[in-house]
C-alpha positions as CSV (number, residue, x, y, z in Angstrom):
1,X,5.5,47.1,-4.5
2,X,3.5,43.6,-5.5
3,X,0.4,44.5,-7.0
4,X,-2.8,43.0,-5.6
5,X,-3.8,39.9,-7.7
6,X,0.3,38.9,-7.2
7,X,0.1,39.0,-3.5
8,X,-3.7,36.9,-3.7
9,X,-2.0,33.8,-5.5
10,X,0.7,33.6,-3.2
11,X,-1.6,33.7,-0.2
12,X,-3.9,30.7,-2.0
13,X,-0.3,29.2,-3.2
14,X,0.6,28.8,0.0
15,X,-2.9,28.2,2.0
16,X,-2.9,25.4,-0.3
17,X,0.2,24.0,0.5
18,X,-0.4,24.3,4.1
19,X,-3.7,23.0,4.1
20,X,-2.1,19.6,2.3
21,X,0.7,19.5,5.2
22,X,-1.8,19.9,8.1
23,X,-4.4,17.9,6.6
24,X,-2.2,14.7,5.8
25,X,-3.1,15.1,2.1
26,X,0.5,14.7,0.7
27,X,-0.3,11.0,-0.8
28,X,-3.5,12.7,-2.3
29,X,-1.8,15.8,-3.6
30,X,1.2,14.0,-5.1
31,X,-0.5,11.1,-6.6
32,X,-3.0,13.6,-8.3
33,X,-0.3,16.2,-9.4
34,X,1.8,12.4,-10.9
35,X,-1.1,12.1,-12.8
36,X,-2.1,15.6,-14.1
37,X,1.7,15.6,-15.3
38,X,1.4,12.2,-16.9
39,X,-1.6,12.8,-18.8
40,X,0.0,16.7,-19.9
41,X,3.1,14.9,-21.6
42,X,1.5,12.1,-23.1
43,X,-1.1,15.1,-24.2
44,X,1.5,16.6,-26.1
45,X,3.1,13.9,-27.7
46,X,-0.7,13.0,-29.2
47,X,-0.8,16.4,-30.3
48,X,1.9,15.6,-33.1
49,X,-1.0,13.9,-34.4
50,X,-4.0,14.7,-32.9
51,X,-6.2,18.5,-32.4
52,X,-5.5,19.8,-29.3
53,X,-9.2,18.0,-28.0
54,X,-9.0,14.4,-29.2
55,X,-5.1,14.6,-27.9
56,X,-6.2,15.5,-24.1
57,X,-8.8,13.0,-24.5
58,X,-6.8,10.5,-25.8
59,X,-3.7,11.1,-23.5
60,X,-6.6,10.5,-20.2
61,X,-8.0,8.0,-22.0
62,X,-4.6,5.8,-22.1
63,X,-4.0,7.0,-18.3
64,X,-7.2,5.5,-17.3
65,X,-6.5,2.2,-18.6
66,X,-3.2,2.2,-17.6
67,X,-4.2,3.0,-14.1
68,X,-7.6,0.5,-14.1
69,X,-5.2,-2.1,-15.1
70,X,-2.6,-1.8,-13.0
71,X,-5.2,-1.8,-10.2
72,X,-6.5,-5.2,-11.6
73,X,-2.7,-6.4,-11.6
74,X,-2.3,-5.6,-8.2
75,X,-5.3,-7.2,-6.9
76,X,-4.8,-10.4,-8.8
77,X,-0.9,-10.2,-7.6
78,X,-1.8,-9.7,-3.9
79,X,-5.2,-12.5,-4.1
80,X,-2.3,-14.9,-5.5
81,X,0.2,-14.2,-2.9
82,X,-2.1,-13.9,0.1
83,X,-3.6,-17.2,-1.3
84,X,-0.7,-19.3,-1.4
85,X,-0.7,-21.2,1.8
86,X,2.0,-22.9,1.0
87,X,4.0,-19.8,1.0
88,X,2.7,-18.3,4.0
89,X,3.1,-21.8,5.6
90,X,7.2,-21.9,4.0
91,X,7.6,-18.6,5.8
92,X,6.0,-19.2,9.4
93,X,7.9,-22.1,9.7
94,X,10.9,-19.6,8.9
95,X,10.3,-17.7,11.9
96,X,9.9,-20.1,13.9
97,X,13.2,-20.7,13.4
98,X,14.5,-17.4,13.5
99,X,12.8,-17.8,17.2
100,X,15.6,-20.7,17.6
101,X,18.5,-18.7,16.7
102,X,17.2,-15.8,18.7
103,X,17.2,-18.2,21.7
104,X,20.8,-19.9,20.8
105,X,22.2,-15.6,20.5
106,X,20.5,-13.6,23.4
107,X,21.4,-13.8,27.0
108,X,19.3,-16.3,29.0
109,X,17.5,-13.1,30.9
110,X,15.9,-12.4,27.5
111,X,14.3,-15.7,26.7
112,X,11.3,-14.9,29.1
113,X,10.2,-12.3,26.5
114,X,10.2,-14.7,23.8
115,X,7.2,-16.7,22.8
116,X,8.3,-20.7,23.0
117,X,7.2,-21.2,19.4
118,X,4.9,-19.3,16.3
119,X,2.2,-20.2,17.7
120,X,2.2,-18.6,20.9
121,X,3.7,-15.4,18.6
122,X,0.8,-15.7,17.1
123,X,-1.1,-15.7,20.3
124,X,0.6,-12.9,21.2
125,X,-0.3,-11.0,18.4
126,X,-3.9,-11.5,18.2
127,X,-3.6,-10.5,22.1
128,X,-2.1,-7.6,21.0
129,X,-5.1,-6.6,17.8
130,X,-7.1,-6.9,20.9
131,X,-6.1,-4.7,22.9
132,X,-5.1,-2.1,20.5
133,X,-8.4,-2.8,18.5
134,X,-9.7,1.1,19.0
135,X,-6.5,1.8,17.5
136,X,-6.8,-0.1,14.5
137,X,-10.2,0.7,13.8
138,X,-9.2,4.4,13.9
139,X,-6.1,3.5,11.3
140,X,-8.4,1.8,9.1
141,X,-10.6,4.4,8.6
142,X,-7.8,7.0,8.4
143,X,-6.4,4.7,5.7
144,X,-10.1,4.5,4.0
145,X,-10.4,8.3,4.1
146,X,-6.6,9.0,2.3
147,X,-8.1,6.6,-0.4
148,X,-11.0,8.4,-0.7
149,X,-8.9,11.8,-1.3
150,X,-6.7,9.8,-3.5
151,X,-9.5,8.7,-5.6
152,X,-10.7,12.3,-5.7
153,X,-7.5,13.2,-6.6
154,X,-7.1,11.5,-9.5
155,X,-10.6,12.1,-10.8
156,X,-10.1,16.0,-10.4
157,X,-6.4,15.6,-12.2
158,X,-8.0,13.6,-15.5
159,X,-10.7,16.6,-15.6
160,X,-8.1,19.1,-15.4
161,X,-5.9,17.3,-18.2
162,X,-9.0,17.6,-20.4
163,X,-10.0,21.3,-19.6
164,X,-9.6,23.8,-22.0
165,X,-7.7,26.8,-20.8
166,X,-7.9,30.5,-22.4
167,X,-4.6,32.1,-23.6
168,X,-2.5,33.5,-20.9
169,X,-2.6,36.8,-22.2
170,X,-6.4,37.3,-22.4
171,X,-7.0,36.4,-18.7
172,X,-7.7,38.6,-16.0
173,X,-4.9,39.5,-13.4
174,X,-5.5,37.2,-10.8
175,X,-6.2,34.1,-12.8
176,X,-2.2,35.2,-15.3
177,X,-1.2,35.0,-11.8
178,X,-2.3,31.9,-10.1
179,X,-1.4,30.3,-13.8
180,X,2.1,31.5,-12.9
181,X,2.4,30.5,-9.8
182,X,0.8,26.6,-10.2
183,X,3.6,27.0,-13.2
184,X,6.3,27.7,-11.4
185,X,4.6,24.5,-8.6
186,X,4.2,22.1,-11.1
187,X,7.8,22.6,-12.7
188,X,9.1,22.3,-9.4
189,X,7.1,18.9,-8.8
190,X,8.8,17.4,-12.5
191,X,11.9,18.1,-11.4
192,X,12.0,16.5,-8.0
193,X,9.8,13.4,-9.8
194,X,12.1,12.9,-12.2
195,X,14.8,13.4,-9.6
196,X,13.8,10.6,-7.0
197,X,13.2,8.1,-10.5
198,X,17.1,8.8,-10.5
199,X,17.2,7.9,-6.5
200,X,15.0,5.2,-6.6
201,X,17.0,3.4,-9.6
202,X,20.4,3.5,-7.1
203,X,18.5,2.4,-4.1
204,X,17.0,-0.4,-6.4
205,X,20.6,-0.8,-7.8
206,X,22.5,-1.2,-4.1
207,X,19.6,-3.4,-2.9
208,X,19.9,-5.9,-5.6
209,X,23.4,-6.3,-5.6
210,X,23.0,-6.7,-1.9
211,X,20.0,-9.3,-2.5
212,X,20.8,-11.0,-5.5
213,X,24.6,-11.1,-5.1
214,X,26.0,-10.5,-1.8
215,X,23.8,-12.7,0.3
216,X,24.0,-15.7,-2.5
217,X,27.9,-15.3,-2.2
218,X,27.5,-16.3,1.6
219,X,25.0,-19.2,0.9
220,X,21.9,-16.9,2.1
221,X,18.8,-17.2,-0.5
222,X,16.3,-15.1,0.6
223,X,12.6,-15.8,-0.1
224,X,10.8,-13.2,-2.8
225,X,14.2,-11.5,-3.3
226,X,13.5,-10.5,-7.1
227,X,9.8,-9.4,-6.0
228,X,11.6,-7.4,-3.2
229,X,13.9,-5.6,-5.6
230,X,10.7,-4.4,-7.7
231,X,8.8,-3.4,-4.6
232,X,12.1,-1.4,-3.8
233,X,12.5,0.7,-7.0
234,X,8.2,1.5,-6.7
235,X,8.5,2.6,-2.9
236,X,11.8,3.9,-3.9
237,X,9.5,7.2,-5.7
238,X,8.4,8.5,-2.3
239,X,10.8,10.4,-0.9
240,X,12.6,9.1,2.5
241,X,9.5,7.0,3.6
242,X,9.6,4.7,0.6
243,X,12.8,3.4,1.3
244,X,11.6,2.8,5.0
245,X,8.6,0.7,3.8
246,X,10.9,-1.5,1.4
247,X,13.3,-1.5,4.5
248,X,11.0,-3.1,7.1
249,X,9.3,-5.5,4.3
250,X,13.2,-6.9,3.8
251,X,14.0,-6.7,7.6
252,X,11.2,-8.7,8.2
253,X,11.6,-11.5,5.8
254,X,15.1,-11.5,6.7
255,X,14.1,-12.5,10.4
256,X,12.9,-15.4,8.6
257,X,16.0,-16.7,7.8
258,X,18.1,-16.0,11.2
259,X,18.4,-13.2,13.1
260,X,22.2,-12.8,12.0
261,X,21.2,-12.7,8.5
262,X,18.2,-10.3,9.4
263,X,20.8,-7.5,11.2
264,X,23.1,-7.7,8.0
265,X,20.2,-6.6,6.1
266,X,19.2,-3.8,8.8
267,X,22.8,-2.6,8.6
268,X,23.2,-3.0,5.3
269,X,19.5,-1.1,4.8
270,X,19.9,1.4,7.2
271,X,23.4,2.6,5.6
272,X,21.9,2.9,2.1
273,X,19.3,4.8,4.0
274,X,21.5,7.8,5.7
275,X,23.3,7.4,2.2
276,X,19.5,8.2,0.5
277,X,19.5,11.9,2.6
278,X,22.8,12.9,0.7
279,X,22.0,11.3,-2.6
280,X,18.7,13.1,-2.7
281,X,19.9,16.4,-1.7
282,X,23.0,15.7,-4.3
283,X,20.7,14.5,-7.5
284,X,17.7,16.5,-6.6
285,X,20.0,19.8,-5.6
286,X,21.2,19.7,-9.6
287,X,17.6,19.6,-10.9
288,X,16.8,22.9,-8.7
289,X,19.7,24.6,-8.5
290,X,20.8,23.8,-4.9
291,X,23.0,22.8,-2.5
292,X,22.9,19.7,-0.6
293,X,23.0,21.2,2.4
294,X,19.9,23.7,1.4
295,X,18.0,20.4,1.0
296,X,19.0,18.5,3.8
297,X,17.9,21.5,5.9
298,X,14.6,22.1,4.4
299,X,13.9,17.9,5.0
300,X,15.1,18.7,8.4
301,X,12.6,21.7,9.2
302,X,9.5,20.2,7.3
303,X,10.3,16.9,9.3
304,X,10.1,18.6,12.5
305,X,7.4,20.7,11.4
306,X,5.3,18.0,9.4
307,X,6.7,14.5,10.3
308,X,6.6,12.0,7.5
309,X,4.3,14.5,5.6
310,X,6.9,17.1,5.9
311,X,9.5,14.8,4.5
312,X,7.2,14.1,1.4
313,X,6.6,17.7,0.2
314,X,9.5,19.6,1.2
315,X,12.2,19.0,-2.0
316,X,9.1,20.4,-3.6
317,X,7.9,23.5,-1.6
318,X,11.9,24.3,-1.6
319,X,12.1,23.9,-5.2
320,X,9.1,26.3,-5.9
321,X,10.2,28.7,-3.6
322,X,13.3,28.9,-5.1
323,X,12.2,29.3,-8.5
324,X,9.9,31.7,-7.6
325,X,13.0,34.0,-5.8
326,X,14.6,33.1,-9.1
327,X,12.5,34.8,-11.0
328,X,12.0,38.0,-9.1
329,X,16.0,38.5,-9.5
330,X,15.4,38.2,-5.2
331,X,18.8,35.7,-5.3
């Protein structure tokens, strides 16, 4: 029979876990665990060198400036783009004429539901803000609030990192247990991270090839194609929903071109996409010891369940619990 302090950390295990699905705190949870895991191996390749202290504080150190300046990168990156009107002017004037070619391709009933130029597009838009304003205001805040447990996140992750820990042997019960248990969790997150880096690298792969070589073959440059292939491979690393965002992003510029070249790309996107579900359940099935079909199945439940949150943390919930049935010799 499982002894008491056992049966506790699974309880908190998995009172954590579901507090993380129902409380949308995947991006939170994941970016903090990235970090804690970051700062662990770069900890113990300072520790070659280094005591044990000055190699977890170096190793967060590092982390922190790698992470303050990629935040400076990103803000200069998005002032720049944002900034450029000559850019954002090249690409409205692109969809105006994707408007044209929608005209010239559509049945004639259709046209009444298309604006007569980008400006009344525009029009329509703002019309739209409006009306949805309540809406947006309640999305910006919920987008405020997943920073705010980001940030927190991270901070708590980079204090862990640096925290001393007792030998396993000389703590009590319950604390050897939940030690095993966030083992046996954070194992389970390395392998599905290092997993979708795989995934991410053949969806970065396909979509250049597509970008950078299929399209030029037909005479189709697309605007921002190399900066699209980046933004792929770093939306890539969230499972499923990463893909999506570097989908629409593509999608969308596409329409700037024509609307014949933007359904090639939705075709094209949403084949690599339904190819993504067995590729993941195929590279990240090796790393844990299952079958694709055990993944696709567990996306499937924690998607119903969970919605994009499911999606997120189930390769890793199924990864842990296998490795915990593992190791009580259960399968």
């Amino acid at each position: 029979m499982m002894n008491k302090p056992k049966l506790s950390s699974y309880l908190i295990i998995f009172m954590l876990v579901g507090i993380v699905l129902t409380m949308h705190m995947a991006p939170a949870a994941l970016i903090a665990m990235l970090i804690y895991l970051l700062t662990k191996r770069l900890g113990d390749r300072f520790q070659k060198y280094l005591s044990e202290t000055w190699a977890r504080l170096s190793a967060t150190i590092v982390i922190v400036l790698i992470l303050a300046s990629a935040a400076i990168t990103l803000s200069l990156f998005l002032s720049n783009a944002l900034g450029n009107e000559e850019n954002l002017a090249g690409l409205a004037a692109k969809l105006g004429e994707s408007i044209d070619d929608v005209k010239r391709d559509i049945p004639p009933t259709l046209l009444t539901y298309l604006p007569d130029n980008i400006l009344t597009l525009k029009g329509s838009l703002s019309d739209l803000a409006k009306e949805h304003i309540h809406e947006l205001s309640i999305a910006g805040k919920e987008g405020l609030h997943t920073f705010a447990h980001i940030l927190i996140g991270v901070v708590a992750a980079l204090l862990i990192s640096m925290h001393s820990f007792s030998p396993l042997k000389q703590a009590q019960p319950f604390a050897r247990e939940m030690r095993h248990r966030l083992t046996f969790l954070g194992k389970a997150f390395e392998n599905i991270v290092f997993a979708q880096i795989k995934i991410s690298a053949i969806n970065t792969l396909l979509t250049g090839i597509f970008l950078l070589g299929v399209l030029p073959a037909f005479g189709v440059h697309l605007p921002y194609s190399k900066t699209l292939v980046i933004l792929t491979f770093f939306t890539g690393l969230l499972p499923v929903v990463g893909n999506l965002i570097s989908n629409i992003v593509i999608t969308v510029i596409s329409l700037g071109i024509s609307l014949k070249v933007a359904l090639a790309a939705l075709l094209f996107l949403i084949g690599m996409h339904k190819l993504e579900y067995f590729v993941n359940a195929k590279i990240v099935g090796t790393k844990i010891q299952a079958s694709a079909w055990e993944l696709l199945l567990a996306l499937l439940i924690m998607e119903a369940c969970f919605g994009v949150t499911g999606l997120l943390i189930a390769p890793i919930v199924y990864a842990y619990i296998k490795s915990e049935l593992i190791q009580e010799k259960m399968i």
